[in-house]
C-alpha positions in Angstrom: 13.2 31.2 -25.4 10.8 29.9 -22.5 12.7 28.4 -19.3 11.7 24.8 -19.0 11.2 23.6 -15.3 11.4 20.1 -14.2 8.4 19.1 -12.0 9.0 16.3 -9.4 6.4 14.3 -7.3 7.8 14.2 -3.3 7.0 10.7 -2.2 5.5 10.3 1.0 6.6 6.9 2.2 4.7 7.3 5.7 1.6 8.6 4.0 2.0 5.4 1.5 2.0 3.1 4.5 -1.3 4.6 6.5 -2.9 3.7 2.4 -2.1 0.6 2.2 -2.7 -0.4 6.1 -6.5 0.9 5.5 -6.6 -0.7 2.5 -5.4 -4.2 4.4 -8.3 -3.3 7.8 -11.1 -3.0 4.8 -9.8 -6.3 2.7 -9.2 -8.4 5.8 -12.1 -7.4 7.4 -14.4 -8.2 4.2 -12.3 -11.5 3.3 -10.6 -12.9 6.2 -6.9 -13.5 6.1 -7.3 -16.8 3.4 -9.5 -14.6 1.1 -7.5 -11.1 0.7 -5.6 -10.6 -1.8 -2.7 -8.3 -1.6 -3.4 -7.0 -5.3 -6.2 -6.2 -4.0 -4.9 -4.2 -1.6 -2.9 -2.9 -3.4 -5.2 -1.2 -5.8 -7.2 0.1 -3.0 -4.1 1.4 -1.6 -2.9 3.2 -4.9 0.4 1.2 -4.8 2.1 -1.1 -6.3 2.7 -5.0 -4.8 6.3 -4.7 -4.5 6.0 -1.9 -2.6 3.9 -3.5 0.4 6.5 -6.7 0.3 8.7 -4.0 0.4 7.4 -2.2 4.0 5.9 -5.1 5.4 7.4 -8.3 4.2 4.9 -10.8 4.0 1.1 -10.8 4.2 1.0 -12.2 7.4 3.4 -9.9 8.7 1.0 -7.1 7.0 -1.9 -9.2 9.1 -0.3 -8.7 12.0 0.6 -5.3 11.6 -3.1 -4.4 11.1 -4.6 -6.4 14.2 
């Protein structure tokens, strides 16, 4: 009988951040701070929303964070 092996994806939380701070330069950059959207940004990003309340909060804290 064949062995079955559990495959697991390592998270990268700091390479998740960098993803979703380029994402953020490129959609507040293109859409000022009243435009972007953080679904937006998120999709960009690869991530999901709760995740970028998660690291940074709020969107203007994600704002400031990128400028």
């Amino acid at each position: 009988m064949a062995k079955i092996q559990k495959v697991t994806k390592h998270y990268d939380a700091e390479a998740s951040r960098r993803r979703i701070l380029a994402a953020a330069v490129a959609e507040f950059s293109n859409y000022g701070f009243h435009g972007a959207r953080i679904d937006r940004i998120a999709n960009k990003a690869k991530a999901i929303k709760r995740l970028i309340y998660l690291y940074f909060g709020d969107k203007k804290e994600l704002y400031r964070r990128v400028f």
